[in-house]
N, C-alpha and C positions, 0 to 999 in steps of 0.2 A: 504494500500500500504506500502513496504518496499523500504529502499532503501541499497544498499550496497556499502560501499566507503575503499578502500585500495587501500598496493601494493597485487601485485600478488599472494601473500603467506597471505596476512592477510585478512579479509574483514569481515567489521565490519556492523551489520544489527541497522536498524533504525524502528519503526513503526509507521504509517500510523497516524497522527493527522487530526482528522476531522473539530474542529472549526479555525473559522480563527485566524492568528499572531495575541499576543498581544503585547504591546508597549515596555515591559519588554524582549521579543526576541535580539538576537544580533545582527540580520537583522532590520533595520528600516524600517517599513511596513506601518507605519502611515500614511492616506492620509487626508488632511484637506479636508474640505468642495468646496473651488474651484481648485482644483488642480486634475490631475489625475495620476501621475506618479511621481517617482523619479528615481533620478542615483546615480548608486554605492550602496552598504552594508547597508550603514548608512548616506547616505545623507541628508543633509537639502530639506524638499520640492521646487519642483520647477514648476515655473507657466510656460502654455504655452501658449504666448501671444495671439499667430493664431489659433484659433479652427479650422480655414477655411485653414489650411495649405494642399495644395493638396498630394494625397495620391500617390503613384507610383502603376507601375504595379504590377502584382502579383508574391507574392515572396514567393516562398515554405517552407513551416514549416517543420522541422526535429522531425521525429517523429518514433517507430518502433511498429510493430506488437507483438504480446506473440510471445516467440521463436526469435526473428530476435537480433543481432546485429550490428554495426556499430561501426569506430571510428571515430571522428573530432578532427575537431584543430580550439581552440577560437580565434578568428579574435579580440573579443574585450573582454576586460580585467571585465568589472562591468557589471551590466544586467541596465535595463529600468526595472523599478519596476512600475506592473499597477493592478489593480483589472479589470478582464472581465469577460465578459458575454459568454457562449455557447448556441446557439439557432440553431431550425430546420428551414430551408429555402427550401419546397420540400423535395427532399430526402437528403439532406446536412445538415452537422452540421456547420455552418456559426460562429465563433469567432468574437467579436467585446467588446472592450473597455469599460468601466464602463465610463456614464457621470457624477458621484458622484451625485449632488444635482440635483434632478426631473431627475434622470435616466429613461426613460419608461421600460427598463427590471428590474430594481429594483422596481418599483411598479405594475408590471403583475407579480413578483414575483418569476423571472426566477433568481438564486441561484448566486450570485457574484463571484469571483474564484480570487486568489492573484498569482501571477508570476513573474517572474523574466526571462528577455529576451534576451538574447545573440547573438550575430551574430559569426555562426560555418561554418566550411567547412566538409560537410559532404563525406567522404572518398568513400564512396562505390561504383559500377556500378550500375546507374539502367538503365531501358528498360522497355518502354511499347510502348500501340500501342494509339497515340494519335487520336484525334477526326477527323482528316482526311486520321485516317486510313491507315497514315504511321508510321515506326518504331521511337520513340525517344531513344537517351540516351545521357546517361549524367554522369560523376565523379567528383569528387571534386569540389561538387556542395556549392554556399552560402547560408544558409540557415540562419534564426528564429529559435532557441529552445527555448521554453516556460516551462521555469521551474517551477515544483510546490515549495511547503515551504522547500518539505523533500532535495528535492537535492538542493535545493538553500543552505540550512545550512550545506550539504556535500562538497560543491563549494566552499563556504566561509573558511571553516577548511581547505580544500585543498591549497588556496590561502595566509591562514594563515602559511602553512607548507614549502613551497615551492616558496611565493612570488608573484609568476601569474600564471594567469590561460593558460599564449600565448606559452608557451617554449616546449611543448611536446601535442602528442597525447592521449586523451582519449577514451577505447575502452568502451561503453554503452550496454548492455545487457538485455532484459525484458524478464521477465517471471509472465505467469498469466494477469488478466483478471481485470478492472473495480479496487476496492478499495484492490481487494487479488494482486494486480501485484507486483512485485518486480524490483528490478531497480540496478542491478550490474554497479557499476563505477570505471575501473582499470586505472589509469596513466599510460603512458609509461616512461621509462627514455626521458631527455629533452636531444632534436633534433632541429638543423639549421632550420629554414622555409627554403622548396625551393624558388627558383626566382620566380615560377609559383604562389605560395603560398603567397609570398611577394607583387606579384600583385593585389590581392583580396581585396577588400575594404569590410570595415567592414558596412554592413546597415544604412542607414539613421532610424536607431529603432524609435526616436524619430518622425517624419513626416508620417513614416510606422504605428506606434499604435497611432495616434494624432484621438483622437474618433471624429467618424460619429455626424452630424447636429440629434437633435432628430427627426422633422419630416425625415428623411434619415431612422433611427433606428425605427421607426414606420410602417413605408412601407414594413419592413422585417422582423417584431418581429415577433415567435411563444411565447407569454410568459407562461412562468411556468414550461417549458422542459426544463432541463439542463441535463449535463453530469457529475458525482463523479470523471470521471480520472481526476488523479493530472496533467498531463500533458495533454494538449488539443491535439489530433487529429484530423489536420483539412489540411492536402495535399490532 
């Protein structure tokens, strides 16, 4: 996978690393032994006291097809840093959180995956036809983007240049398939939030990716299947 991060006239290409962050990275990616996540770039780990913190409804991940684009606008400023899991459930690829120490998908052997997790307002119209077979839609949706390492470290340099990630729109681009995709990221110049915009709360990330009970994750697991895309698609 590639990623490309500029303004409009420059765009600069990245490729595709396949082992996981090391400690040495500018992203802090370290996760201790009881811990699953951290916040911010380069946080100190942080414990999460309620494994059993209840989860909310379901909240759609930002995600694009080869070919499709979209722009957002980050609601929140740093990501939730987690290692997870991708498994088959039926015909679904199902996302679920690494439980570090006696994970059951890290010992059936199903491949760990590091991200970086943001709450975005996804710009686009969509439409489909829901399971009751009427029309939905929907714009300026809030969404999870689940970033992999490569635009996590485009994020951060962008953040570094400009300050924050909340003051303008970014338009997102893919092209290609599986570990060949490319990953175009152009900044807008910084624009007001509307009131509408202003309104949108930024995800409970933390309570949102607070990982499943293991027996929970055993009732579900296919282990040993996982997915190479850096970014999970799982809407």
């Amino acid at each position: 996978m590639k990623i490309r991060l500029g303004a409009k006239k420059k765009v600069v290409e990245e490729k595709e690393e396949k082992e996981e962050p090391s400690n040495g990275n500018k992203i802090d990616k370290t996760l201790n032994k009881s811990s699953w996540m951290k916040t911010g770039f380069q946080a100190a780990s942080k414990e999460i006291a309620n494994n059993k913190a209840k989860r909310g409804s379901y909240t759609p991940d930002f995600w694009l097809k080869n070919g499709e684009e979209a722009n957002v606008r980050f609601i929140s400023s740093e990501p939730v840093c987690i290692y997870q899991h991708r498994f088959r459930n039926g015909t679904r690829w199902n996302t679920s959180t690494c439980l570090g120490e006696h994970c059951p998908m890290c010992e059936g052997g199903n491949k760990k995956q590091f991200v970086g997790v943001f709450s975005v307002i996804d710009r686009r119209k969509e439409q489909w036809i829901g399971k009751d077979s009427k029309e939905v839609k929907r714009e300026n949706t809030v969404k999870m983007w689940r970033c992999g390492t490569r635009i996590m470290g485009s994020l951060e340099r962008l953040t570094a240049k400009r300050g924050s990630l909340m003051g303008y729109d970014i338009n997102v681009e893919r092209r290609g398939e599986s570990t060949d995709t490319v990953y175009t990221l152009l900044p807008d110049e910084p624009t007001p939030m509307s009131a509408e915009d202003k309104a949108k709360k930024p995800l409970d990330l933390i309570t949102l990716l607070a990982p499943k009970q293991r027996a929970e994750l055993l009732a579900g697991i296919n282990a040993g299947k996982h997915d190479d895309e850096e970014v999970a698609e799982t809407f």
